[in-house]
C-alpha positions as CSV (number, residue, x, y, z in Angstrom):
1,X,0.0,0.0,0.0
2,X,1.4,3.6,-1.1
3,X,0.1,6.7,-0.5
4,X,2.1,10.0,-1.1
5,X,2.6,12.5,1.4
6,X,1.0,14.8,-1.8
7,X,-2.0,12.8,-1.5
8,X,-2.3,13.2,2.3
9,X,-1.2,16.5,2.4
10,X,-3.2,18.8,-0.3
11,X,-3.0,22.4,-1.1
12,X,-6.8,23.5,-1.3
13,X,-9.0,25.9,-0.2
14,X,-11.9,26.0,2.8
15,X,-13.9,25.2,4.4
16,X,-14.2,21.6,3.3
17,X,-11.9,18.9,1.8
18,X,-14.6,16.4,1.6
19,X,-17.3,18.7,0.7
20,X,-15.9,21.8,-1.0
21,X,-12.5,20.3,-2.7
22,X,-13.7,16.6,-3.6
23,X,-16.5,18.1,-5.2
24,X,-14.5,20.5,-7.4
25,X,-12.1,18.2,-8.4
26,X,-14.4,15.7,-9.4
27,X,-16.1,18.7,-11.7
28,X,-12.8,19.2,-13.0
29,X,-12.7,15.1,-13.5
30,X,-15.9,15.1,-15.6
31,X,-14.5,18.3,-18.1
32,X,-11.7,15.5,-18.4
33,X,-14.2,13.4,-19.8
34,X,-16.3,15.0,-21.7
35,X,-13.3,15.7,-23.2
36,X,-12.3,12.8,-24.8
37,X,-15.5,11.9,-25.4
38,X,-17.0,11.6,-29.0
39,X,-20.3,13.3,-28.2
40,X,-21.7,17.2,-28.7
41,X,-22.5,18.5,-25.8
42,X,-24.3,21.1,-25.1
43,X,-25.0,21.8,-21.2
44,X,-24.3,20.4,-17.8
45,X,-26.3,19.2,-14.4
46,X,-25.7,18.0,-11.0
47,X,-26.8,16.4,-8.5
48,X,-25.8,16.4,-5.1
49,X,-26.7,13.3,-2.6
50,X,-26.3,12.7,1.1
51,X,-24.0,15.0,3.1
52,X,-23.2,16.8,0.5
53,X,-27.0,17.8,-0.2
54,X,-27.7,18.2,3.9
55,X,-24.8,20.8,4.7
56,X,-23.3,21.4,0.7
57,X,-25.0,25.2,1.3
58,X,-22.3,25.3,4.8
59,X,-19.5,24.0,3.0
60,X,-20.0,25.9,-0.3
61,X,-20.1,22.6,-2.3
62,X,-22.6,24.3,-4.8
63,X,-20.4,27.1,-5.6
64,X,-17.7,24.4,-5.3
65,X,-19.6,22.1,-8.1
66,X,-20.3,25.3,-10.4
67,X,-17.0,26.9,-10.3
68,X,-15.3,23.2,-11.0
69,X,-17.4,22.9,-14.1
70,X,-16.1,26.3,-15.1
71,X,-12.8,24.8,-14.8
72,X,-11.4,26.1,-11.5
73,X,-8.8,23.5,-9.5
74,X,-8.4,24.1,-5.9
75,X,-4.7,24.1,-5.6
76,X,-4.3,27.2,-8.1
77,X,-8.0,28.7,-7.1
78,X,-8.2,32.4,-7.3
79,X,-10.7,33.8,-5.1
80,X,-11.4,37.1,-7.1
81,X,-11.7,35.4,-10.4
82,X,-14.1,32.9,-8.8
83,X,-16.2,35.4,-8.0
84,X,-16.4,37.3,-11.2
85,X,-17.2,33.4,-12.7
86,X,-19.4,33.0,-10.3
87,X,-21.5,36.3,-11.1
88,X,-21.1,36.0,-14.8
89,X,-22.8,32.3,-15.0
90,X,-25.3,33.2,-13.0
91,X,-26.2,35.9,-15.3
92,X,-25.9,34.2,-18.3
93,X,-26.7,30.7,-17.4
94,X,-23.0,29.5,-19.3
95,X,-19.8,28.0,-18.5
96,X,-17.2,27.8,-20.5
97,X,-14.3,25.1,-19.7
98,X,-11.3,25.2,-21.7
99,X,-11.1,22.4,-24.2
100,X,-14.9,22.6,-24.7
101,X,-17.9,24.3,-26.2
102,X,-19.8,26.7,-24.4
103,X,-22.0,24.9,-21.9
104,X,-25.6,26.0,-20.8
105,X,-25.8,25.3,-17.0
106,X,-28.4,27.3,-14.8
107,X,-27.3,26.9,-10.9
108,X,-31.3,27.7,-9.8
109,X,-32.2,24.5,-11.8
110,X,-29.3,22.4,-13.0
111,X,-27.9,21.8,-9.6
112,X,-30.1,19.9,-7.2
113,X,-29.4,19.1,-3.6
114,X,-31.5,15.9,-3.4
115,X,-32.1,15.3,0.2
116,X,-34.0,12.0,0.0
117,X,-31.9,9.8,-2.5
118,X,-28.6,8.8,-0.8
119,X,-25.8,7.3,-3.2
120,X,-25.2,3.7,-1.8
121,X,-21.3,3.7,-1.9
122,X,-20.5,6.8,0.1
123,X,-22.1,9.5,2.4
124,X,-20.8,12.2,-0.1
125,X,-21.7,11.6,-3.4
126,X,-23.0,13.2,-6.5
127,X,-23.6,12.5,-10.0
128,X,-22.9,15.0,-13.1
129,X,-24.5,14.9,-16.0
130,X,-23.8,16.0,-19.5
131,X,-26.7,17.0,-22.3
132,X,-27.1,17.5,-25.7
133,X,-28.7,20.3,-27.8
134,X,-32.4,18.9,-27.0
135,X,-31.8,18.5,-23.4
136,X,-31.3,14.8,-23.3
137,X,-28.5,13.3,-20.5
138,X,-25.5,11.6,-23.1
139,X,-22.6,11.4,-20.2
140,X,-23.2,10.5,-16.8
141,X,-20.7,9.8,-14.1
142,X,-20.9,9.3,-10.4
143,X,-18.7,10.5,-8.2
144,X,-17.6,10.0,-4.4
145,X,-16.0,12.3,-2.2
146,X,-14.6,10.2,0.3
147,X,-12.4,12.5,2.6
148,X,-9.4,14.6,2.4
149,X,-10.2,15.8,-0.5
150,X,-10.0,12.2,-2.5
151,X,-12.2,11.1,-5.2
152,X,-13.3,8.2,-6.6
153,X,-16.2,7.3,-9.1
154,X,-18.6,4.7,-8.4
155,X,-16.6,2.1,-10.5
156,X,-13.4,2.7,-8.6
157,X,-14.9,2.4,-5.2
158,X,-15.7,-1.0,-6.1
159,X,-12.7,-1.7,-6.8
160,X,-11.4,-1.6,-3.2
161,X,-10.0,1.2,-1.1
162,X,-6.4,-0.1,-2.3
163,X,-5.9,1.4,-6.1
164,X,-2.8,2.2,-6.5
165,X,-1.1,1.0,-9.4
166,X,2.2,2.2,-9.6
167,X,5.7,0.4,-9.2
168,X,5.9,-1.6,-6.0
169,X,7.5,0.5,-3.5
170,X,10.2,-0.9,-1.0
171,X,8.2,-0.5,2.2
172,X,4.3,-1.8,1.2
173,X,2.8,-1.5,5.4
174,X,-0.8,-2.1,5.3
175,X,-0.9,-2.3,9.2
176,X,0.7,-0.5,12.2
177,X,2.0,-4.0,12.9
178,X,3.8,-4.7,9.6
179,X,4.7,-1.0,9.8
180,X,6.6,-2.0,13.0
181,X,7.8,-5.2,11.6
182,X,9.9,-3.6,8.6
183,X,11.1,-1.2,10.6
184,X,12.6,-3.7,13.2
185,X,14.1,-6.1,10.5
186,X,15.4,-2.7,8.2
187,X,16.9,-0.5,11.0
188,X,15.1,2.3,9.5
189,X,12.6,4.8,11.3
190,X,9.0,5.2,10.1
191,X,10.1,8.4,8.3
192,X,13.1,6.6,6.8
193,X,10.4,4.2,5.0
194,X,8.5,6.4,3.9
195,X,11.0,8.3,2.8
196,X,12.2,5.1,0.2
197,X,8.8,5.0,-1.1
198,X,8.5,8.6,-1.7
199,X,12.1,8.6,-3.5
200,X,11.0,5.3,-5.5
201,X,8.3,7.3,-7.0
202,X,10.1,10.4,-7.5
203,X,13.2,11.9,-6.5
204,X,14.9,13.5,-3.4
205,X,14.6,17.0,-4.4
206,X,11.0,17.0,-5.7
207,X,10.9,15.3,-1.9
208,X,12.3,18.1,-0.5
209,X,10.7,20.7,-2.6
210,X,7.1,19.5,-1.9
211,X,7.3,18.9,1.9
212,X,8.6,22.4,2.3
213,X,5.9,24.1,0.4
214,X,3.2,22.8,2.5
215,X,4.9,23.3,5.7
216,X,5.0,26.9,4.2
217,X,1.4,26.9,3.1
218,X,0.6,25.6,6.4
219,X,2.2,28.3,8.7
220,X,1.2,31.6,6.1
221,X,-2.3,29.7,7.5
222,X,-1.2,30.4,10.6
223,X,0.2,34.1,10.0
224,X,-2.9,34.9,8.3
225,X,-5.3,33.8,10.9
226,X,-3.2,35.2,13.9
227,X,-3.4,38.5,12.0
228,X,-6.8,38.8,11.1
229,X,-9.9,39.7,13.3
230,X,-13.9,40.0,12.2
231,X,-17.0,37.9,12.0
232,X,-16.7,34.6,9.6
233,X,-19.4,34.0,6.8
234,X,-22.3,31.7,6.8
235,X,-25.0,33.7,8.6
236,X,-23.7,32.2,12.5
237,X,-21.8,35.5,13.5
238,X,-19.1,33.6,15.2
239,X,-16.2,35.9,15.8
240,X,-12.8,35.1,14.7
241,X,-10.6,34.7,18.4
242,X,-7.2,34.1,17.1
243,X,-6.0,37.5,17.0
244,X,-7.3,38.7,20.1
245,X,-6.0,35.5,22.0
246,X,-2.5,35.7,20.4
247,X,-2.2,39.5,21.0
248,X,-2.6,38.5,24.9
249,X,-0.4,35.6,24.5
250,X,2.6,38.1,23.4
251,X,1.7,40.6,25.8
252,X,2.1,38.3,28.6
253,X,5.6,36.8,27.4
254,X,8.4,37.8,30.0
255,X,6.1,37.3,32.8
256,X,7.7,35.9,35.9
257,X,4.9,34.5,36.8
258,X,2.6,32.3,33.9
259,X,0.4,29.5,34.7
260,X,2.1,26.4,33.1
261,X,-1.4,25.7,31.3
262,X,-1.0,28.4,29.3
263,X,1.4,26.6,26.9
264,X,-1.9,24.8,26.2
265,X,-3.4,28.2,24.9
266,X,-0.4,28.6,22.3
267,X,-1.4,25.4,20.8
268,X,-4.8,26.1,21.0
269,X,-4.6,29.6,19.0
270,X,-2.1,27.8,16.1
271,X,-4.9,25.5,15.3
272,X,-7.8,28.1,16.0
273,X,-5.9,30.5,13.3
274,X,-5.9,27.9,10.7
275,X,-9.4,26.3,10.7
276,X,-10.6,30.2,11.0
277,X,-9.3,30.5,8.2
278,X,-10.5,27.3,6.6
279,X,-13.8,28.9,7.5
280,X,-13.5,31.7,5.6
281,X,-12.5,29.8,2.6
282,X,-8.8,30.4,2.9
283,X,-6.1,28.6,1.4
284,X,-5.4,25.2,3.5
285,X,-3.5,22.4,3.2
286,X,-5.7,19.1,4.1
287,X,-3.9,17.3,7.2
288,X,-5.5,15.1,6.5
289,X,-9.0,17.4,6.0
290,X,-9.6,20.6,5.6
291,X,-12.0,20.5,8.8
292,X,-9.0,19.0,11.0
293,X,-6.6,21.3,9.0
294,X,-5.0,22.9,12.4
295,X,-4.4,20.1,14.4
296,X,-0.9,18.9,12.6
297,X,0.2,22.4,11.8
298,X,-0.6,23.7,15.1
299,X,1.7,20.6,17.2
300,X,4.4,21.6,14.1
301,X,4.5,25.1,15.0
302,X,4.5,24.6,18.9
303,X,7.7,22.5,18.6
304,X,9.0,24.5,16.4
305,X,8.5,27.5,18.4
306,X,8.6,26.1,22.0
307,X,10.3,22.8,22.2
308,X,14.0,23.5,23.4
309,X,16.2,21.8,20.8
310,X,13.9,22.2,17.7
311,X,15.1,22.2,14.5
312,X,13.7,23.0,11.4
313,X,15.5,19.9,9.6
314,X,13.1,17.9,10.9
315,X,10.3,19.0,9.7
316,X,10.2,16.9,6.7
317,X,10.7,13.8,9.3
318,X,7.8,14.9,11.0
319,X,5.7,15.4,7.2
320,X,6.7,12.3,6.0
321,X,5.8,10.0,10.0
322,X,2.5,11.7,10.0
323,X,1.5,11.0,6.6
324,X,2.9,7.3,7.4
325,X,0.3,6.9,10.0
326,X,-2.4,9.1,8.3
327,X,-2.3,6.5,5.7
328,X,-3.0,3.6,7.2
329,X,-5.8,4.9,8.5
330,X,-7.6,6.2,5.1
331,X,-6.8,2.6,4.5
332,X,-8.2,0.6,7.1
333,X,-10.6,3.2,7.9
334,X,-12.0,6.6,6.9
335,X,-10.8,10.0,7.0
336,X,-14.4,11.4,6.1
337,X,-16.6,12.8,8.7
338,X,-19.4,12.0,6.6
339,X,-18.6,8.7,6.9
340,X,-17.6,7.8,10.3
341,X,-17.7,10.9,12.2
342,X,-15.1,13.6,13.6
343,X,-13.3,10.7,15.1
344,X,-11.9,10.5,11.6
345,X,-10.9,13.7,10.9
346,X,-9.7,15.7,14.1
347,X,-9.0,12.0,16.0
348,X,-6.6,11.1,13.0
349,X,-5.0,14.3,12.5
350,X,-4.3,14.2,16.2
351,X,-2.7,10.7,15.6
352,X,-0.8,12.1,12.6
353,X,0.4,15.1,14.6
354,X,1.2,12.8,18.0
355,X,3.2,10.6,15.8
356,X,4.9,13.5,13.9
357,X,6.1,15.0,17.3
358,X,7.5,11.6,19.0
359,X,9.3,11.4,15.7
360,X,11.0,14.3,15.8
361,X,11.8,14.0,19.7
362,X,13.5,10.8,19.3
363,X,11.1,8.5,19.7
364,X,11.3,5.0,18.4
365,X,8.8,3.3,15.7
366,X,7.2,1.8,18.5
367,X,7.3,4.8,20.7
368,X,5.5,6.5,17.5
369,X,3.4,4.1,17.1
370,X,1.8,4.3,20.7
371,X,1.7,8.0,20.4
372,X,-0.3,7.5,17.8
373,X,-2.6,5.0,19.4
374,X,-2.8,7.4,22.4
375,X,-4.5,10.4,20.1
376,X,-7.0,8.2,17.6
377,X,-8.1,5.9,21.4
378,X,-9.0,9.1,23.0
379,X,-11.0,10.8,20.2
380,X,-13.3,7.5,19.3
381,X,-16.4,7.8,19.2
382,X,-16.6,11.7,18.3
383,X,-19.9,12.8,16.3
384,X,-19.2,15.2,13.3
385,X,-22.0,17.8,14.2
386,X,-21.3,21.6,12.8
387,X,-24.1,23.8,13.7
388,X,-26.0,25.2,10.2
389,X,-23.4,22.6,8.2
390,X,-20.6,25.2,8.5
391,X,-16.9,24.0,9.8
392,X,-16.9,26.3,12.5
393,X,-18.9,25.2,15.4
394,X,-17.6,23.3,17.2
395,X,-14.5,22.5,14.7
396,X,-12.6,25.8,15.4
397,X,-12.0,24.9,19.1
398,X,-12.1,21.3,18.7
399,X,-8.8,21.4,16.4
400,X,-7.5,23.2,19.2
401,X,-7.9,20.6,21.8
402,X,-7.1,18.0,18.8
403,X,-3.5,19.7,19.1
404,X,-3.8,19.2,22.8
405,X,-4.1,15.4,23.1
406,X,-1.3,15.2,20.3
407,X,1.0,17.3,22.6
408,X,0.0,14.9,26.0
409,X,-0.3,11.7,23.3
410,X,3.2,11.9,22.1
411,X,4.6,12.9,25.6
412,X,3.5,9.6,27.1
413,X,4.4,7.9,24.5
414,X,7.7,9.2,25.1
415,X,7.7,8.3,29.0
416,X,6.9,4.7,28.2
417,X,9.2,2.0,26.3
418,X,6.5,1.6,23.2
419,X,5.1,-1.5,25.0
420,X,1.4,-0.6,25.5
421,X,-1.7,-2.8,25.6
422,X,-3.8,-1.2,22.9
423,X,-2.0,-1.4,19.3
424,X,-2.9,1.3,17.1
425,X,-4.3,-1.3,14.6
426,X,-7.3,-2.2,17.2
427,X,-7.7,1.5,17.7
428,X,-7.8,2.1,13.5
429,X,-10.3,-0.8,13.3
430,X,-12.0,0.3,16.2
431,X,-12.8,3.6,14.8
432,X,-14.2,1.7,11.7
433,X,-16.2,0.1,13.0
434,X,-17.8,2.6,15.8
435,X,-18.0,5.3,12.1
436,X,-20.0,2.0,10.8
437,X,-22.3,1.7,14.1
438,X,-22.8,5.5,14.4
439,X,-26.5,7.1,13.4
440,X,-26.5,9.0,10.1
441,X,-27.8,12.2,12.0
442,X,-24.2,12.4,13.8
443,X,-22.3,12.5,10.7
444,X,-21.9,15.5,8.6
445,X,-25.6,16.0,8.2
446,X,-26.5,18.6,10.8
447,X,-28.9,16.6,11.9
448,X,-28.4,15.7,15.3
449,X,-26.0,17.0,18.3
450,X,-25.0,20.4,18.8
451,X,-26.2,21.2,15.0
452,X,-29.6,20.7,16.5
453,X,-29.3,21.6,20.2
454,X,-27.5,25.4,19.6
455,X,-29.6,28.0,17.9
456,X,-28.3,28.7,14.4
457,X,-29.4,32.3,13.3
């Protein structure tokens, strides 16, 4: 099993890898088709299905879905030009995708949010539709949007989770516990394998390149959400605290006398600055979603910052352990809140982020491993509930406290000798199923838990 720390870790935009990226890139996926296809085509639908029809308003996967058919990619999106697109098809009822014909597409009637037809191979799915002159459908093509900003169509999900085709790579792990077992009979650390596959698909300075671009994405984030103040779209009013909490933060540096919690508040605002702005449709890089987005960078930035000894070497060691770990959990479980709840997004990015930080304090594969265990065991269970379907409430403060239990995760970790009683495989499988068992009101819907309990207007 390969997947590229690229994969894991995506340059996109907010608030949603699962609902506002995967949709746009699986717009952009059916241009590509319509483009080698033999047919005229003269206009466009889409329907959306599941959790992407119950909160796609929240996560802006309509504009998402019409800007993608106008040919817009998330990792180059351009926020002004969007919105000229977006005010020009609207007026004219037209898209026009480079490569192709001018293509009628209404958004008032040519995108539905069908609330009572569910897709049967994923929470998030949708189906676009191509027509010719007299209106009739001539393309069709489901697609799933199945976390972090992944897609798959309907005939590659039954295919199996496991699609990767390339060349075999030297380190294949499909477990935590064959994970641990290369490593042990190699010599080589977590990051170290991961590392060969990475460089058997590509080479070191492409490596090198990549991981610090998003480590640089990742803290402008940061920057940009310490430095900005203001009330966040969607029609909830919730003011942006980053700024103010960070402006207090400084202030009280030098003190002789600070609580020793506060360090907790430092993580807290790292994470808070990125999913604000996530929120307000900023540019993100998916660790491994956009609605855990702050947990990873935040636990980066704090050792960075506030561990004595820190280096920035390490942060591709830290990239590369996380996305290690993050991957075998898209694979034996899910990413996608939609499908299995926040345990799968803010739990694994806090497993990522624990594991990233033992790494880079010494910790051994099994010392990583626990760490790891620590952060998912002590998230299971967690409902995805945002109030009104926007990635705000509670998922602001909870990738704070994500950040938190990453901090305490990988600390015990590091205490111990990497013997522990729960493996991380049990806790990966647990999740699964406890994402399978969980009612579909508590997962991404808005249906149930705070998103019902907390006035929304």
């Amino acid at each position: 099993m390969f997947l590229s720390v690229f994969d894991m870790f995506k340059v996109g935009i907010g608030p949603s890898s699962s609902h506002t990226m995967g949709p746009m890139v699986a717009a952009g996926r059916f241009l590509d088709l319509m483009r080698t296809s033999p047919f005229d085509f003269a206009g466009l639908r889409a329907s959306l299905h599941g959790s992407l029809a119950f909160t796609g308003v929240g996560h802006a996967t309509d504009r998402a879905t019409i800007l993608g058919l106008a040919g817009f990619a998330p990792q180059d999106y351009d926020a002004e030009k969007a919105e000229t697109t977006l005010a020009q098809i609207a007026n004219t009822h037209t898209v026009h995708p480079d490569g192709l014909p001018p293509l009628q597409f209404d958004p008032n009637g040519d995108l539905v949010f069908d609330y009572d037809r569910p897709l049967p191979g994923h929470a998030n799915g949708m189906t676009l539709m191509a027509t010719d002159a007299q209106g009739d459908v001539i393309l069709r093509q489901v697609y799933y949007s199945v976390g972090g900003g992944f897609v798959l169509t309907e005939e590659e999900l039954a295919q199996g989770k496991d699609t990767d085709e390339g060349d075999p790579v030297p380190f294949p792990f499909k477990s935590a516990a064959e994970m641990l077992e290369m490593a042990a009979r190699s010599g080589k650390t977590i990051a170290e394998m991961k590392r060969a596959n990475e460089i058997s698909r590509g080479c070191p300075e492409s490596l090198a390149k990549g991981t610090a671009r998003l480590w640089q994405v990742m803290n402008d984030c940061i920057e940009r959400g310490l430095a900005t103040d203001g009330i966040l779209p969607g029609g909830l009013k919730v003011r942006r605290r980053a700024k103010k909490i960070h402006d207090a933060l400084q202030a009280e540096r030098g003190m002789n006398l600070q609580a020793p919690h506060t360090i907790n508040d430092w993580m807290s605002v790292y994470a808070m600055a990125v999913n604000e702005e996530n929120a307000a449709g900023g540019q993100v890089v998916t660790a491994p979603t956009n609605g855990a987005a702050g947990v990873l960078p935040a636990v980066l930035r704090y050792y960075l910052d506030h561990v004595p000894g820190a280096s920035e070497k390490r942060i591709e060691e830290f990239l590369l352990t996380a996305a290690a770990i993050g991957g075998l959990v898209k694979f034996n479980a899910s990413i996608s809140g939609a499908e299995a709840g926040c345990q799968a997004e803010v739990g694994s990015a806090s497993a990522m982020a624990a594991a990233g930080l033992c790494a880079v304090m010494g910790g051994t594969p099994e010392q990583i491993e626990n760490a790891a265990e620590i952060a998912l065991e002590h998230h299971l269970g967690m409902t995805c509930d945002p109030v009104k379907g926007l990635v705000q409430v509670p998922c602001i403060e909870r990738n704070g406290l994500g950040a938190i239990k990453a901090v305490s995760a990988a600390s015990l970790a590091l205490r111990g000798d990497g013997q522990h009683f729960v493996p991380l495989d049990a806790a990966i499988e647990t999740m699964r199923q406890t994402g399978a068992d969980m009612h579909e009101k508590y997962k991404e819907t808005s249906l149930g838990g705070l998103a019902v309990n907390v006035p929304n207007c």
